[in-house]
C-alpha positions in Angstrom: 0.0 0.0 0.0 1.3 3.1 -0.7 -0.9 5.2 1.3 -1.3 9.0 0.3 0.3 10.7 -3.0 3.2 12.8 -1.2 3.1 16.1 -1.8 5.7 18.5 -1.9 5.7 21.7 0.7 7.5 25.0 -0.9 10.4 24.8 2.1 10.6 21.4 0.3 10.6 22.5 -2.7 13.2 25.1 -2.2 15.5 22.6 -0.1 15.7 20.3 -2.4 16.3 23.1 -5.5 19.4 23.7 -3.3 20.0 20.6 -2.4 20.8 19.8 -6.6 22.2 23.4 -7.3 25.1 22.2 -4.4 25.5 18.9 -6.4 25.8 21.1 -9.5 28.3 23.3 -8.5 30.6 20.6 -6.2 33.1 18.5 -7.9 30.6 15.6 -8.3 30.3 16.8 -11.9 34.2 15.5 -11.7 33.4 12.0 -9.3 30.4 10.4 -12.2 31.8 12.2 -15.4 30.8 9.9 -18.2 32.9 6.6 -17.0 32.7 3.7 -15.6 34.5 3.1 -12.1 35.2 0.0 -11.3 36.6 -1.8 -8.1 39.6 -4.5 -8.2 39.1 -7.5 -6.8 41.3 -6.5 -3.5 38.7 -4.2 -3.0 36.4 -4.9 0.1 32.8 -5.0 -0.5 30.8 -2.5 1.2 30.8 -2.1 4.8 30.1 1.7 5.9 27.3 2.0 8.8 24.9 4.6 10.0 26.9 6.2 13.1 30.5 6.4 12.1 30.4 7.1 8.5 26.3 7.6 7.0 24.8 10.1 9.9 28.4 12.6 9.5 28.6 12.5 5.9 24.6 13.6 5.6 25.2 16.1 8.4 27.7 17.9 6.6 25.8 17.6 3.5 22.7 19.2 5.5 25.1 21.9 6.8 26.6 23.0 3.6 22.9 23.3 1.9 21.9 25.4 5.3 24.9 27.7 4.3 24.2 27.9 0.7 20.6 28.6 1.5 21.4 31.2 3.7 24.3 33.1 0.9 27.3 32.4 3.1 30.0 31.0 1.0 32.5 28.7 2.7 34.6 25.9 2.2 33.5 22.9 -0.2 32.9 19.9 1.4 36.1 17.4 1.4 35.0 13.9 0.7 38.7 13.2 0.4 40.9 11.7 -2.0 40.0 9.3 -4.3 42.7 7.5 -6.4 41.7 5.9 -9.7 43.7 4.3 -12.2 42.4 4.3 -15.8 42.3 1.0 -17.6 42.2 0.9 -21.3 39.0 0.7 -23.5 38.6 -0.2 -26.8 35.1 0.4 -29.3 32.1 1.0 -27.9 33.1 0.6 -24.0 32.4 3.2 -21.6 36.2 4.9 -20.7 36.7 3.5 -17.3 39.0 3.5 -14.1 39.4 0.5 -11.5 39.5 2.5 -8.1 41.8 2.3 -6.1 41.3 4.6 -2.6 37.9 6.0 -2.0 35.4 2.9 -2.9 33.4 3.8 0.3 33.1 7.2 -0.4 32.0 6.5 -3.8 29.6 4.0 -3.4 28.0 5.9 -0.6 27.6 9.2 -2.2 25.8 7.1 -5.3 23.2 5.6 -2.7 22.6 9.1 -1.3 22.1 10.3 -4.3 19.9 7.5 -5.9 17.7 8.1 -2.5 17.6 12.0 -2.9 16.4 11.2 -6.6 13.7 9.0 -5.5 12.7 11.2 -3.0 12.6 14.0 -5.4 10.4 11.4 -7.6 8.0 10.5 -4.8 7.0 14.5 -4.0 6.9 15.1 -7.7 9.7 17.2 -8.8 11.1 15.2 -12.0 12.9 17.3 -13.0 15.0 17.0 -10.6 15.3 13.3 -10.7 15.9 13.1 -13.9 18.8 15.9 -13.4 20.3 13.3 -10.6 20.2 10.4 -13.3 23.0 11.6 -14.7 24.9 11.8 -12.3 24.0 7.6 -11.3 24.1 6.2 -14.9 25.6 6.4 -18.2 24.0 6.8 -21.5 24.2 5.8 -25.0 26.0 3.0 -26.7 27.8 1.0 -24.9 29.5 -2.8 -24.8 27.7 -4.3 -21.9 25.0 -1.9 -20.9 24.5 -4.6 -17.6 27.2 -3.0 -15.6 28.6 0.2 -18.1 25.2 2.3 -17.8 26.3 2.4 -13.3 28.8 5.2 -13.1 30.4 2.8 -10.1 29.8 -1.0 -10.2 30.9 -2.3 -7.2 32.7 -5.8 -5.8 30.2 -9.1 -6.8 29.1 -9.3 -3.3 27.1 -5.9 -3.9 26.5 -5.7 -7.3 22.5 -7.1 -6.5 21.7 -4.5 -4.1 23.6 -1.7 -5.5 21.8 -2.7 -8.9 18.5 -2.4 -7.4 19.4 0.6 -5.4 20.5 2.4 -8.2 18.8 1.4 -11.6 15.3 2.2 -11.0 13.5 4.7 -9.7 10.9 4.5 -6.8 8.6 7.0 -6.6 6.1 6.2 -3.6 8.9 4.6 -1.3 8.3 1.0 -2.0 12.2 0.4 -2.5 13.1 1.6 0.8 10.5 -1.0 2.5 11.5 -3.7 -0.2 15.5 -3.9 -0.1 16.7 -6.4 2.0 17.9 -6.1 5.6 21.0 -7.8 5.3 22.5 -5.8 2.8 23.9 -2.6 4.0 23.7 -1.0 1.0 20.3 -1.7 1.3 20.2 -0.1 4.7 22.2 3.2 3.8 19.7 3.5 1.1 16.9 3.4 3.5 18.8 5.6 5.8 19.3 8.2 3.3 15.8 8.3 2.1 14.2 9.1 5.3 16.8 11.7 6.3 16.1 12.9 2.9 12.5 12.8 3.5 11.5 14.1 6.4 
């Protein structure tokens, strides 16, 4: 049941207006250009949680907006460094880059995002979710559209979850109550969307 249509406040409105004009304008334009990042197999799968990593990184991401909102310039946010190393490409595949440092930050930003777009979805500003698609998934032609459309494809273990995080849209909140438990890409999605949210 997805109870009520959601409808979307003009605070909400306007917060989540600034919410995409700060991913615009911060280098995330840089983090999902048009490639495809992948992660070596040395790479962990996923393993960020709500307290130490998930509640500071949205808290600083509320912050900044809050400062945006109210004209006072300020730092960028730092996510850190992330070092990639470019792998070569031939025809039709999507130019990619195997990461090598910032897999957790990646990955986590990409769920954040794929919840704010649903969100935006769910209260009815399209626009906006469709301007956060392209910062999930790539277009056009590509070699194996399976995993070249994610702008990150994580390790196999998450590969499901971040598949069905990312990939399709939800626009009455059914993915967040769907997603399994046990995946906590599942759960950061979940955790994202209702910070998002409310």
């Amino acid at each position: 049941d997805a109870g009520e249509p959601l409808t979307l406040s003009p605070d909400n409105a306007a917060r989540y207006a600034t919410f995409i004009d700060a991913v615009r304008i911060a280098d995330v334009k840089q983090l999902t250009a048009v490639y495809l990042r992948y992660y070596p197999l040395f790479q962990r799968q996923y393993v960020w949680t709500q307290g130490p990593q998930w509640e500071p990184l949205c808290d600083d991401v509320f912050r900044m907006l809050e400062r945006r909102k109210s004209n006072n310039s300020g730092p960028r946010h730092f996510l850190g460094a992330v070092v990639l190393e470019q792998i070569p490409t031939f025809g039709n595949q999507v130019q990619a880059h195997i990461i090598i440092d910032g897999q957790q930050r990646l990955t986590t930003f990409q769920i954040m995002l794929a919840a704010l777009r649903d969100v935006a979805s769910a209260t009815g500003v399209h626009r906006y979710a469709d301007e956060i698609d392209r910062y999930l998934l790539n277009t056009g032609i590509m070699d194996n559209e399976e995993e070249e459309r994610f702008k990150v494809w994580p390790s196999r273990p998450d590969q499901g979850a971040f598949s069905a995080v990312v990939s399709t849209r939800s626009s009455d909140g059914t993915k967040s109550r769907t997603l399994s438990n046990s995946s906590l890409l599942g759960q950061a999605y979940r955790y994202f969307y209702n910070r998002i949210y409310s």
